[in-house]
N, C-alpha and C positions, 0 to 999 in steps of 0.2 A: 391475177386480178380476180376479185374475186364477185359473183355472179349477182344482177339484180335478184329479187327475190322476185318469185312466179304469182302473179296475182290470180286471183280467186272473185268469182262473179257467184253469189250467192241468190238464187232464182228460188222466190217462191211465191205464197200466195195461198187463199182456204181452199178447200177441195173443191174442184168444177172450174176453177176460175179459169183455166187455160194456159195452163204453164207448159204441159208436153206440148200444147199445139204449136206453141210460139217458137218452142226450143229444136222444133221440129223443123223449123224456117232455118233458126239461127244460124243452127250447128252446119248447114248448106254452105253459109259464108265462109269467103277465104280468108275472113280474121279469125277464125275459126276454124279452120283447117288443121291445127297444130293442136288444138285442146283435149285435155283427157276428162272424161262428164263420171260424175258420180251422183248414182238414181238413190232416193230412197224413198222407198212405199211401204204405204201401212195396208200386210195382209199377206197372205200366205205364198202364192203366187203372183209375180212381177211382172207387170205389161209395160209399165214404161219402157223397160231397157230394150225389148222387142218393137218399139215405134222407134226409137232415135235410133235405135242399130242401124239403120236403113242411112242418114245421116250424118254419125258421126262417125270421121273416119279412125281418130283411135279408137281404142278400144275402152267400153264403157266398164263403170264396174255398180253393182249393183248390191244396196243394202237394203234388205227387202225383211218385212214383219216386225221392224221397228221403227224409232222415230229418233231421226239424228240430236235433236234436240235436248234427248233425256237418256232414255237405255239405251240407245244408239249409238250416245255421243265417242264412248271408246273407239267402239269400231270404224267413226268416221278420222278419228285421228290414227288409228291404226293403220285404215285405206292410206291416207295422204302421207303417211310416215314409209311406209314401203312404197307407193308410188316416185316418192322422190330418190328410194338406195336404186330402187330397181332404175331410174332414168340415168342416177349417176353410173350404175354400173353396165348400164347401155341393154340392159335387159329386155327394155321394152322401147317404143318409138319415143323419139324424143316428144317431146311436149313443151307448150312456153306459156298454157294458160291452162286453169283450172272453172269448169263450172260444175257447182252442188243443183242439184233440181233438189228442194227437200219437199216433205210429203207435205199435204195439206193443212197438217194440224201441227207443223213444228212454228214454234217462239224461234226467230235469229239471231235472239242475243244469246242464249248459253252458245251456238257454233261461233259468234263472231269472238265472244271471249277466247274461248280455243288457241285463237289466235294468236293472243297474248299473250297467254298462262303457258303454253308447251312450250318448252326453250327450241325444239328445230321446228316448230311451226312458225314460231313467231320468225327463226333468222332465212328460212328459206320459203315463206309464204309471205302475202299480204292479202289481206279483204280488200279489193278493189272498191267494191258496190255489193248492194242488196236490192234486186228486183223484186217488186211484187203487184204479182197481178191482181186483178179485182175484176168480178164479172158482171157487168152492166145490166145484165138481165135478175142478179139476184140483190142488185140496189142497194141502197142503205137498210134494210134491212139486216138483211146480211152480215153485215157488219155488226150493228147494234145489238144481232143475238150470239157474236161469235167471241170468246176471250181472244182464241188464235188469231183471228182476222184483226181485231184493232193491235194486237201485240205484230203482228206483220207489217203493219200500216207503219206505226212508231219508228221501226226500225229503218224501214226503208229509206234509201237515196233515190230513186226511181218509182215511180209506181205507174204501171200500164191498163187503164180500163180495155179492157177484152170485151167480146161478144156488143161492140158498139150499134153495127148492123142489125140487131133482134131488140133494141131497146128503145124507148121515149127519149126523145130530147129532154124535155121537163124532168125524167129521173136522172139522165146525166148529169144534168143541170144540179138537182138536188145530191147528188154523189160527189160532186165538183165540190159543193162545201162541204161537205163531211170531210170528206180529206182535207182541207184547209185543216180543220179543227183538230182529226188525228195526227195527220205527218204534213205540218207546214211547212218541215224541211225539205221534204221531197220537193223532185220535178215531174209532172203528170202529162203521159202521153196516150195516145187511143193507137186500137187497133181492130180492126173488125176483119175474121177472119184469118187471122195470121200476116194480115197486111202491113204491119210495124217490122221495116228493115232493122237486123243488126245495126247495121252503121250510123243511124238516123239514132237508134236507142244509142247506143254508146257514146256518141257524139253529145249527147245531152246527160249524160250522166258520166261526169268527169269524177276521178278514183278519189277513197277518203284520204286525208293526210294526216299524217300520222300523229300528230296530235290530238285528234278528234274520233279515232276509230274505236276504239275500246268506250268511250262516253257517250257517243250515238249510237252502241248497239246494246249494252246494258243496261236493262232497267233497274231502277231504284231497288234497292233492299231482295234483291234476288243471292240467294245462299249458294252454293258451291260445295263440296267435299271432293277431295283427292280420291280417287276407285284406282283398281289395277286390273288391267284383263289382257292377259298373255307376255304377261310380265311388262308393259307399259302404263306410263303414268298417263289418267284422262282427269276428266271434270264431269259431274253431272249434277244435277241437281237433288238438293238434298232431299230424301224423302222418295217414295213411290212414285212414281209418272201415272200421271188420273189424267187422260184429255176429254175425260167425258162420251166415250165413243165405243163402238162395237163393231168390230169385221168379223167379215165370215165368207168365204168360198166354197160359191155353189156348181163342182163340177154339172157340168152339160154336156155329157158326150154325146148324145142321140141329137140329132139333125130333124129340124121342119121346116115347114111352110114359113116363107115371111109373116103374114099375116097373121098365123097361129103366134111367132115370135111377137109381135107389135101388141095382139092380146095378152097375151102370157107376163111381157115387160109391164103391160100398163097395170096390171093386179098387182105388181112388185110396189110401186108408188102408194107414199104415205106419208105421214108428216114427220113422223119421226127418221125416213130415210135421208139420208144428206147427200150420196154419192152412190154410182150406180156404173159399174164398166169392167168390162172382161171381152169375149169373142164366143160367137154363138157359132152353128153351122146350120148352114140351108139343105131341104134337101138333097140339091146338087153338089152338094161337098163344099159351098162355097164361104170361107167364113167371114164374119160381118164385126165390124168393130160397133160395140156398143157403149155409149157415153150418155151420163145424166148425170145432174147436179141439181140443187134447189136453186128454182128462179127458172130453169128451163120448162117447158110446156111438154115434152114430149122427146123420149130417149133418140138419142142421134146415133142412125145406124147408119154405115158406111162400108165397102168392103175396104177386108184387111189386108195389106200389103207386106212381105217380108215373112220370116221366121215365125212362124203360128205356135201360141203358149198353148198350154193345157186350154181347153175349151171350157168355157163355164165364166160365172159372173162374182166379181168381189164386191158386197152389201155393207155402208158402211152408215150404220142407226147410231143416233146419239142414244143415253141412258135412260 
């Protein structure tokens, strides 16, 4: 008999909007229990994989200083192409679902083509859904100055307004139609805090059928060419990967005062920064997870739990 194919939950969302925090909940759930997570972050050093490590209980894998969407995209068929010999061949835990967190700046239509175009992705995967978050506090603005963020919106079958809690109603309000007008097709849900259960979300975002999934995630007149990376066939798009953006990792290994750190963070802030987060240390050895995005007021520090990365901050300026 031969085997459903293993669906695929594609999470994402622009930089800041709360996608680790959510998947941070999710991956807890026993519908979740059995999934294997694939991180992809743009930058040199990887912090998501060290927050959901905590989480999830396969094991994650992580494609760090690229963007699955473009020069990534080999290696993300690569990932799921040996993820699937290694389950057949009982190498690793079984597994019965797949979720991508991709970075903030990926398009999900060249990953959901993917889908279609590799002959064992297409017979032993499906694209379920495309989640994308959006953060209440960085509004329609937001949006309006992002390619990525409306190209996220489009594709989506779900979208989750995040950070409900630190926002206006009247801007929700004014975000509510925006999305009308970007992704009518979506179903739009809130969360403030990471307060949107798994099952409450999946419940509402019933899987694409197959007639429809390759036409809802490709946009119009987007190009393609055949690449080969370790002797497998991928797709990327044609041309250089430009998402307009700059990272850089600033090791921190020397430890201070909070309050020196909360000056220190606020000098960092500018308009050209878009995203802001790594792990600092206190004094006391204690280290602190640090997060910012445009639309926030002020860096959110919090202590860090789990597996501690290289200390230092990854700075991600548009051009």
């Amino acid at each position: 008999m031969k085997n459903s194919p293993i669906p695929v939950w594609v999470v994402t969302g622009y930089l800041g909007s709360g996608k680790t925090t959510l998947l941070n909940r999710w991956l807890r759930h026993a519908g979740l229990a059995h999934a294997v997570l694939i991180i992809n972050e743009i930058g040199e050093v990887g912090l998501d994989d060290h927050i959901l490590s905590r989480s999830a209980d396969s094991a994650s894998t992580l494609l760090a200083n690229q963007c699955i969407c473009c020069n990534g995209l080999p290696g993300l068929e690569g990932t799921l192409t040996e993820l699937w010999w290694a389950r057949l061949r009982r190498e690793r835990p079984h597994f019965d679902t797949v979720v991508i967190e991709t970075t903030g700046l990926a398009a999900p239509g060249p990953i959901s083509q993917l889908f279609e175009l590799v002959p064992l992705l297409r017979e032993r995967y499906v694209l379920h859904a495309v989640v994308t978050t959006v953060s209440a506090t960085a509004g329609c603005e937001g949006i309006e100055a992002q390619t990525q963020a409306r190209e996220q919106l489009q594709a989506a079958d779900t979208v989750v307004f995040t950070k409900v809690d630190r926002a206006e109603p009247a801007a929700i309000a004014s975000l509510s139609t925006l999305i009308q007008a970007y992704a009518p097709q979506a179903r739009v849900l809130q969360s403030a805090m990471a307060s949107l259960d798994w099952n409450d979300m999946a419940a509402a975002t019933p899987g694409r059928s197959l007639g429809n999934r390759l036409s809802a995630a490709v946009p119009r007149g987007a190009g393609f060419a055949a690449v080969r990376l370790g002797g497998r066939s991928g797709y990327a798009p044609i041309g250089e990967s430009v998402h307009g953006v700059q990272s850089r990792f600033i090791p921190l290994p020397q430890p201070m005062a909070l309050d020196a750190w909360k000056a220190w963070l606020g000098s960092r802030l500018g308009a050209h920064l878009l995203r802001l987060k790594g792990v600092v240390l206190l004094d006391e050895g204690l280290p602190l997870l640090v997060q910012w995005s445009q639309g926030d007021e002020y860096p959110l520090l919090q202590p860090f739990e789990g597996s501690c990365p290289s200390p230092g901050l990854t700075e991600i300026h548009s051009q």
